[in-house]
Backbone as CSV, one residue per row, in Angstrom:
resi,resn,N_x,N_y,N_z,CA_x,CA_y,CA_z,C_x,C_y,C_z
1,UNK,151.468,76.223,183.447,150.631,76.444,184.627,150.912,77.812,185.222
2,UNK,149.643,78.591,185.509,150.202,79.953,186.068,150.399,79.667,187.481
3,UNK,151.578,80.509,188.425,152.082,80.345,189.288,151.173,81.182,189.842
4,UNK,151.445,80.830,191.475,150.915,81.819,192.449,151.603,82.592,193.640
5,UNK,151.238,83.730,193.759,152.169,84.244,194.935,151.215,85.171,195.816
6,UNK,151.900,84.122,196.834,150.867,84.831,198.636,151.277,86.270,198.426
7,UNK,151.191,87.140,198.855,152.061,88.516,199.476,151.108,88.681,200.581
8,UNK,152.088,89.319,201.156,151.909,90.772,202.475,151.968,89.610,203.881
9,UNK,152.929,88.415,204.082,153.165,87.902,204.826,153.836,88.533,206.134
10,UNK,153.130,88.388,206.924,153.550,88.541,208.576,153.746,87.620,210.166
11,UNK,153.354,86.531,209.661,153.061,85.373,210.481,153.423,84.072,210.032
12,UNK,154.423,83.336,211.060,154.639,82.333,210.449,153.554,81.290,210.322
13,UNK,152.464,80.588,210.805,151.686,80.401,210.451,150.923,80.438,209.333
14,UNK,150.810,82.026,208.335,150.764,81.924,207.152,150.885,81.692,206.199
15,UNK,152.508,81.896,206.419,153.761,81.053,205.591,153.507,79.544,205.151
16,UNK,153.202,78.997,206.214,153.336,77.698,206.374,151.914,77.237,205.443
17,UNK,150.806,77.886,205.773,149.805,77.379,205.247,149.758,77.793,203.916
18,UNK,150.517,78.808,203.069,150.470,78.915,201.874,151.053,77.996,201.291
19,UNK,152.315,77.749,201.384,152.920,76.784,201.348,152.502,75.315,201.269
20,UNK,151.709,75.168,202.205,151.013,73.767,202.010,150.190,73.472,201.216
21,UNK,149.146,74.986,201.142,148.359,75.036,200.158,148.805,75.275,198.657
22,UNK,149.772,74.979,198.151,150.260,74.585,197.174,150.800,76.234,196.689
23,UNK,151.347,77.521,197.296,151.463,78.313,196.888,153.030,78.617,195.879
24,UNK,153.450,78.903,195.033,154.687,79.308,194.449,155.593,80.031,194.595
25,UNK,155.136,80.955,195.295,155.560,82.324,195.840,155.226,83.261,197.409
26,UNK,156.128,83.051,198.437,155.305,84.259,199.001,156.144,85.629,199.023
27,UNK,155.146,86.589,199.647,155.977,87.977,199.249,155.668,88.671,200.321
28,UNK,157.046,89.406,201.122,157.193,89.931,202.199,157.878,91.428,201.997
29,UNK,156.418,92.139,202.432,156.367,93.888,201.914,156.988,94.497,203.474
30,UNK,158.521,95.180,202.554,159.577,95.353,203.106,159.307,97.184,203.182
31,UNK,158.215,97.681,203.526,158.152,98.924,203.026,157.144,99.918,204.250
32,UNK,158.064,100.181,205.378,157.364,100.823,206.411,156.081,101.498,206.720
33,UNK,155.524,102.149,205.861,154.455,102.618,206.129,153.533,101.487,205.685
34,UNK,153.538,100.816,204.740,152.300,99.327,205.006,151.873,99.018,205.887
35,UNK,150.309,98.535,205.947,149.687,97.964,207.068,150.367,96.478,206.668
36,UNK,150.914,96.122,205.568,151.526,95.115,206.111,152.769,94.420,205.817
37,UNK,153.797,95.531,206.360,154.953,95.959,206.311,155.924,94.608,207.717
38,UNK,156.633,94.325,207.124,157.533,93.506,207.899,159.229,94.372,207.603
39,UNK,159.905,94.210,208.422,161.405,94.600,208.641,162.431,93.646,207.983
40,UNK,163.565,93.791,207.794,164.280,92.968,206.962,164.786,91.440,207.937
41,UNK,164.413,91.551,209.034,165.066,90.926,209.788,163.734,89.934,210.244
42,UNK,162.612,90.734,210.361,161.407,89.711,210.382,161.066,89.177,208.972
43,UNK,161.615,89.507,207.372,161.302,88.719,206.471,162.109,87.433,206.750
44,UNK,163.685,88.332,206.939,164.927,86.659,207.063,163.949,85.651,208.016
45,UNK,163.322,85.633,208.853,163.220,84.899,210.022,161.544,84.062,209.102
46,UNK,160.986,84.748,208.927,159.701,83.883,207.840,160.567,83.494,206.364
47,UNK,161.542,84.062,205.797,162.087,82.659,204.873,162.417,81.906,205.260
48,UNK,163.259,81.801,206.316,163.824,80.285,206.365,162.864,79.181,206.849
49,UNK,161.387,79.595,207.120,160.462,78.763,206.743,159.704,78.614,205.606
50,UNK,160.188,78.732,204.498,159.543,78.650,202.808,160.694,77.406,202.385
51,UNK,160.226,76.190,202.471,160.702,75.346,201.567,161.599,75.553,200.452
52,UNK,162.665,74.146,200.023,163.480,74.328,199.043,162.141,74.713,197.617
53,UNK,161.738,75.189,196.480,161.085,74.880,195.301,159.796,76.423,195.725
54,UNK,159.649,76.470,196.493,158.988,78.110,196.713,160.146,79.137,196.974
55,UNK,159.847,80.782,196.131,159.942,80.954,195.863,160.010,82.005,197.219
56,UNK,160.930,82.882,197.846,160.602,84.029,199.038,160.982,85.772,197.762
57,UNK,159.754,86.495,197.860,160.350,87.553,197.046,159.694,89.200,198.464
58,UNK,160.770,89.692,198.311,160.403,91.101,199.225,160.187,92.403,198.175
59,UNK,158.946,92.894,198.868,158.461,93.880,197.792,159.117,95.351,198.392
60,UNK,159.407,96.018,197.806,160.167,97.328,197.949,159.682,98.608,197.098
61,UNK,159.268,99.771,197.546,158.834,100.886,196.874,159.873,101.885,197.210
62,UNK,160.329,102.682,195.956,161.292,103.632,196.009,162.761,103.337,196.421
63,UNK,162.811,102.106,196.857,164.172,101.840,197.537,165.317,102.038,196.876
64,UNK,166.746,102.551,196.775,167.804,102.692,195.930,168.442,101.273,195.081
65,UNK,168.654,101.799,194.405,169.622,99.978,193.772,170.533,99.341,195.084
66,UNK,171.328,100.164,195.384,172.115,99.452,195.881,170.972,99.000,197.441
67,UNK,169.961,99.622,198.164,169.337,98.936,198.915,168.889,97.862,198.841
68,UNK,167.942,97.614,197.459,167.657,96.374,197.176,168.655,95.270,197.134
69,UNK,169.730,95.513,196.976,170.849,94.506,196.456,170.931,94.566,197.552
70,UNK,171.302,95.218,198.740,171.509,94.672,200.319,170.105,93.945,200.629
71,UNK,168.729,94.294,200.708,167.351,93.668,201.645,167.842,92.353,200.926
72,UNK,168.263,92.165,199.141,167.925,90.780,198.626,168.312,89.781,199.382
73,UNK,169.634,90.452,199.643,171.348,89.451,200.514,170.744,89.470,202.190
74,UNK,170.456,90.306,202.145,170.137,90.103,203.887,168.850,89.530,204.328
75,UNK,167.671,89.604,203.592,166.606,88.882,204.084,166.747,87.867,203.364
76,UNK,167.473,86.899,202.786,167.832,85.955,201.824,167.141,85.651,201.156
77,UNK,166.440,86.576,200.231,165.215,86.406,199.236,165.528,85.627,197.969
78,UNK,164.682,85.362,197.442,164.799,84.592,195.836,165.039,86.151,194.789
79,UNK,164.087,86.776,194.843,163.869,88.232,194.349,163.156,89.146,195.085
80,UNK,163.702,90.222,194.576,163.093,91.464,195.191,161.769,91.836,193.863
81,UNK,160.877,92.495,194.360,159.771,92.900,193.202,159.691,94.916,193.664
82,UNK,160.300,95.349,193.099,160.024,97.159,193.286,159.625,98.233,192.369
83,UNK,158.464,98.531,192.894,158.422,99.689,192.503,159.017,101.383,192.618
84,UNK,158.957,102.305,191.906,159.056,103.613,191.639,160.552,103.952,191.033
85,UNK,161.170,104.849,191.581,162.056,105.312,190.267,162.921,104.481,190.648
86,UNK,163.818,103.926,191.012,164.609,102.800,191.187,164.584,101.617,190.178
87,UNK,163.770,101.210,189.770,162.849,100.187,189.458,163.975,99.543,187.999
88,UNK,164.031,100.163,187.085,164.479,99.879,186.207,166.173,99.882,186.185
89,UNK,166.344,100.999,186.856,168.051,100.576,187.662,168.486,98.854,188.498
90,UNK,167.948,98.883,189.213,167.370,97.621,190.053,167.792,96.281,189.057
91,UNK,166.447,96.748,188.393,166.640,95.327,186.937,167.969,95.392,186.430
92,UNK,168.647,96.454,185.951,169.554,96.062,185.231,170.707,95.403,185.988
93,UNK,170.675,95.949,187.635,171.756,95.018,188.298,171.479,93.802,188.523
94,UNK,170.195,93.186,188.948,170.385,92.071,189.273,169.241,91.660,188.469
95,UNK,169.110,91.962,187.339,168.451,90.905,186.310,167.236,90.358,186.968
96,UNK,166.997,88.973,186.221,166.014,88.500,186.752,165.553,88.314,188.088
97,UNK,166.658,88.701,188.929,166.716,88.505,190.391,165.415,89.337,190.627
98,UNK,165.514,90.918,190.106,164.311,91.723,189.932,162.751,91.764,189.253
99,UNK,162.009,91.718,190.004,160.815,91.793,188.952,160.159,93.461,189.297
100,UNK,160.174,94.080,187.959,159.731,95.575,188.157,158.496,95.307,188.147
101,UNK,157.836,96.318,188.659,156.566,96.305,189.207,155.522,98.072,188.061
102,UNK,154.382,97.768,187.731,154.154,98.993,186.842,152.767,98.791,186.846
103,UNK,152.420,99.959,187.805,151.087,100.267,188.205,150.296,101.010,186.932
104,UNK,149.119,100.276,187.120,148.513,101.325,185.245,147.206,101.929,186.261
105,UNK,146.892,102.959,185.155,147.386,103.284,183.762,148.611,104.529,183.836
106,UNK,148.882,104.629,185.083,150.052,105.576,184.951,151.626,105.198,184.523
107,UNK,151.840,104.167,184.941,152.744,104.152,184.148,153.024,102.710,183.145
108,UNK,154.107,103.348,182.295,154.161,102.328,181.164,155.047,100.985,181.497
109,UNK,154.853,100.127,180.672,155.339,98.638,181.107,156.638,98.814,180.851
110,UNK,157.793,98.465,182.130,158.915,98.681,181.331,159.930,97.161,180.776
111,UNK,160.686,97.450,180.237,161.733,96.606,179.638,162.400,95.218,180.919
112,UNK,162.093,94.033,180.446,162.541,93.128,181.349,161.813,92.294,181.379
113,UNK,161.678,91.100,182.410,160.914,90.214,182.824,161.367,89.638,183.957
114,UNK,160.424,89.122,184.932,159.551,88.753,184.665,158.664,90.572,185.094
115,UNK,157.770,91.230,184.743,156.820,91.918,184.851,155.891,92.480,185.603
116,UNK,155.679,92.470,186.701,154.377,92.856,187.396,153.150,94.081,186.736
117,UNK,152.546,93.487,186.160,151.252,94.383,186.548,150.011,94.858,187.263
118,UNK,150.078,95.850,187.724,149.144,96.272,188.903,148.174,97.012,188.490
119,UNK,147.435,97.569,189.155,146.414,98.544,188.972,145.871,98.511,190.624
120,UNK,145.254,99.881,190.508,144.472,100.111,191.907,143.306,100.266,191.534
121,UNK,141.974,99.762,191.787,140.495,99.122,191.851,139.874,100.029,192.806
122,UNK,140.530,100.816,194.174,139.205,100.892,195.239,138.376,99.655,195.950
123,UNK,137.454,99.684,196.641,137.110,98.662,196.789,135.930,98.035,196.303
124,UNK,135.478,98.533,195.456,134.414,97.597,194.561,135.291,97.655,193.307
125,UNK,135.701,97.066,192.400,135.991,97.108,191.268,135.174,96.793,190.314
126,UNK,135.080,97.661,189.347,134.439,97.921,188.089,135.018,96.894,187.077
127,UNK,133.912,95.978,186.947,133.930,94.867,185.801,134.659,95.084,184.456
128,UNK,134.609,96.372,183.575,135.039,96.681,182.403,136.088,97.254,182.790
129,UNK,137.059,97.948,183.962,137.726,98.063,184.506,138.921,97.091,184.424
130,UNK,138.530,95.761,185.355,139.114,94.746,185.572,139.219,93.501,184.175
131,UNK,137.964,93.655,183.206,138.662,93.195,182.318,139.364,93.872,181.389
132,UNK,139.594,94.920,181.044,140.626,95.970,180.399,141.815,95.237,181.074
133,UNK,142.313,95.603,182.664,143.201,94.923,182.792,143.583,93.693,182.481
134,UNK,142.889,92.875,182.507,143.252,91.584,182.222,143.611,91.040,180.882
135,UNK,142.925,92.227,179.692,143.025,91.985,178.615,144.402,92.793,178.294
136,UNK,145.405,93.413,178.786,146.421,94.307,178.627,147.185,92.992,179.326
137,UNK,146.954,92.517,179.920,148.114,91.282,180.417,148.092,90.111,179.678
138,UNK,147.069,89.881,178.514,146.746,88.977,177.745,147.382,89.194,176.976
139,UNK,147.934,90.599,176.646,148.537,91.058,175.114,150.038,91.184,175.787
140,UNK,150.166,91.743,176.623,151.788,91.600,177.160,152.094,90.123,177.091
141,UNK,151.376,89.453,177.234,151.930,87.669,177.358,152.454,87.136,176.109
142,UNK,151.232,87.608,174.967,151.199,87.101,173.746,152.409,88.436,172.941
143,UNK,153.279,89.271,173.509,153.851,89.450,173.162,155.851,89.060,173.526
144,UNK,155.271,87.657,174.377,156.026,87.261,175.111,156.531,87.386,176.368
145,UNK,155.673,88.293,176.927,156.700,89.040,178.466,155.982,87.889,179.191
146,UNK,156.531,88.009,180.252,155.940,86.810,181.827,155.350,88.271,182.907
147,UNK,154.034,87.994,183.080,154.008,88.323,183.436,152.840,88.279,184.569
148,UNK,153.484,88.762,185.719,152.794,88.804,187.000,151.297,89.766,187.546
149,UNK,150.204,89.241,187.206,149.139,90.219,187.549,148.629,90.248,188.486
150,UNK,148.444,91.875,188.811,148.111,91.678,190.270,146.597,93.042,190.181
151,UNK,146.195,92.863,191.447,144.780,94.375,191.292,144.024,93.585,191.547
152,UNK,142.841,93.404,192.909,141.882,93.000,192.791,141.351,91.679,192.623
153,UNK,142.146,90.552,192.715,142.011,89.280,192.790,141.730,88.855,193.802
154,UNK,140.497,87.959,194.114,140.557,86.935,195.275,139.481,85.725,194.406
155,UNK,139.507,84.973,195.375,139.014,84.007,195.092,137.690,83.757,193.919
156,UNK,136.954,84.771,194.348,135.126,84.762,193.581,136.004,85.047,192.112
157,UNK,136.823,85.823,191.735,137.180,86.241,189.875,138.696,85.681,189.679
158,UNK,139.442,85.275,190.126,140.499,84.978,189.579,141.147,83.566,188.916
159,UNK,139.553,82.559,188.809,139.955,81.885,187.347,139.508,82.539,186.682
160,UNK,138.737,83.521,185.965,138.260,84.383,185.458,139.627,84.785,184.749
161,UNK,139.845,85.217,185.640,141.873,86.166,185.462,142.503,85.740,184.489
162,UNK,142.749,84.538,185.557,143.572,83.782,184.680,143.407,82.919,182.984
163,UNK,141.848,82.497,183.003,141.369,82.289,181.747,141.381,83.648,180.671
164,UNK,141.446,84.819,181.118,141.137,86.097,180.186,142.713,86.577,179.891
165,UNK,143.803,85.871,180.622,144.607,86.870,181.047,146.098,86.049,180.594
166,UNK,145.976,84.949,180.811,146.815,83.768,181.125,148.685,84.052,181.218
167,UNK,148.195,84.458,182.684,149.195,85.290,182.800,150.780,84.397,183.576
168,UNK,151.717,84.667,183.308,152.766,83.740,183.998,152.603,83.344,185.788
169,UNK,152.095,84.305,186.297,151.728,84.105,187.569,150.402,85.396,187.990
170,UNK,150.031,84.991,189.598,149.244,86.067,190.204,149.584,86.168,191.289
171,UNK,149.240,87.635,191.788,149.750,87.912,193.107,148.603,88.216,193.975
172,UNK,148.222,88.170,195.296,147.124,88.448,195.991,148.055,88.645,197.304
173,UNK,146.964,89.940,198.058,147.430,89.659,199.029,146.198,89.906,200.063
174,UNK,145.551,91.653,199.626,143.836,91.713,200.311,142.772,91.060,200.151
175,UNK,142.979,90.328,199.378,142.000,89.177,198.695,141.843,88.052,199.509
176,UNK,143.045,87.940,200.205,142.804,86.335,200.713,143.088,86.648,202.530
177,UNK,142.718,87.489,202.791,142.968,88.344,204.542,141.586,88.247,205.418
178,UNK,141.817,87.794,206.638,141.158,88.399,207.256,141.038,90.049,207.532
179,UNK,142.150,90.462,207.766,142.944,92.264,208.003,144.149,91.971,207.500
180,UNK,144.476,93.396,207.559,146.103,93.388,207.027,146.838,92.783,207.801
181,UNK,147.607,91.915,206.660,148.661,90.720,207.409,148.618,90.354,208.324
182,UNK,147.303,89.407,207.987,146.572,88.905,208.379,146.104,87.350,207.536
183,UNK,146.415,86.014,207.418,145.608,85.461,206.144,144.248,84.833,206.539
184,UNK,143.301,85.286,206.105,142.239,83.718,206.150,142.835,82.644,205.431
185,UNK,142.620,81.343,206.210,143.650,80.104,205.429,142.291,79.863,204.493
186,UNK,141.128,79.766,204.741,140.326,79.463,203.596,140.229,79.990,202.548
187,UNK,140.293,81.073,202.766,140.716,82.174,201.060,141.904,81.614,200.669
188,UNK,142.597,81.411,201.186,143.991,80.991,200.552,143.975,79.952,199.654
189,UNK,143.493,79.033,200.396,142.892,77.384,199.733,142.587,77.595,198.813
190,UNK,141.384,78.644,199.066,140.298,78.969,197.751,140.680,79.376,196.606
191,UNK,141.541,80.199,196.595,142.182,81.405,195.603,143.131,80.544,194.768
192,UNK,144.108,79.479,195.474,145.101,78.956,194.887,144.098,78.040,194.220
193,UNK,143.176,76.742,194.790,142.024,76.190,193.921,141.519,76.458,193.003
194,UNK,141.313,77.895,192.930,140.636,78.621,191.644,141.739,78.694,190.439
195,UNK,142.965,79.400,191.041,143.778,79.775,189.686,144.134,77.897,188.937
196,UNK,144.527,76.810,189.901,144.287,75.777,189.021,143.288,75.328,188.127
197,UNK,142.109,75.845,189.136,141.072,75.646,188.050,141.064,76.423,186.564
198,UNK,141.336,77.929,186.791,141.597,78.599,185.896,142.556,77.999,184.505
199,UNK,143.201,77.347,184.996,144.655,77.253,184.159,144.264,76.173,183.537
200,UNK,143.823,75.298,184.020,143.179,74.214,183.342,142.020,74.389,182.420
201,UNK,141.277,75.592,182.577,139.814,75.640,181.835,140.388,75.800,180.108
């Protein structure tokens, strides 16, 4: 079954309703200039409302190894997910604890698991676009990696995704918002509804 993960949590309220709504993952973007950026001290305070069996992961760009290894311990995360040059340092300290993150087509998939793949869309995304991606996460899978796809998902295409893609998990976070960090709970519903549907087709 592919997993799911909320991101860009700011409200406990959100938390709660992903959660209910059957979510796997949420993810709390630890990275100041985000519109939807939380502090290490407002992630600690929204994990300790994520249930034992979900999953709390804080997203981090550029951050040093040894930072991440402090946000992990101090916002008491499951994993950290980071991007930029750090990234592969990161992994090697805390292993799976890490999931590297690798935005295409610039850069290449690196060594590890579990994987994130991203891409940036704009805001209409281009159909042959989005299935290119999906078909590059189809072949990372079937070459065994786990991996996490992310770019452009909400509710209307992401059994789509997941049927083209069948990917270990998905991540959303503008997809299922009213504004930044912000959630509509009905997108949420919706989105997690769909990828079951997906997984099942």
């Amino acid at each position: 079954m592919t997993l799911v993960k909320v991101c860009g949590m700011t409200r406990p309220e959100d938390v709660a309703q992903a959660v209910e709504a059957g979510a796997d993952m949420v993810g709390f973007i630890i990275v100041p200039w985000s519109p939807r950026a939380v502090d290490v001290q407002t992630a600690r305070g929204l994990r300790r409302l994520v249930p034992r069996g979900v999953e709390a992961v804080g997203v981090l760009v550029d951050e040093t190894v040894g930072g991440a290894a402090r946000i992990l311990e101090e916002a008491e995360l499951d994993r950290v997910q980071v991007y930029g040059a750090h990234a592969a340092e990161t992994r090697e300290l805390l292993g799976e604890r890490a999931i590297v993150a690798c935005r295409r087509p610039a850069d290449e998939p690196p060594a590890g698991d579990p994987l994130l793949l991203d891409r940036a869309f704009g805001d209409e995304p281009d159909a042959d676009d989005l299935d290119a991606h999906w078909r590059e996460a189809a072949a990372l899978g079937a070459a065994g990696r786990r991996v996490l796809l992310a770019g452009a998902l909400d509710p209307s295409n992401v059994a789509r995704a997941v049927e083209a893609a069948r990917p270990w998990a998905v991540d959303v976070a503008r997809g299922v918002e009213r504004e930044p960090g912000v959630k509509d709970h009905s997108k949420v519903t919706a989105f997690i509804g769909a990828v079951r549907e997906g997984t099942t087709a």
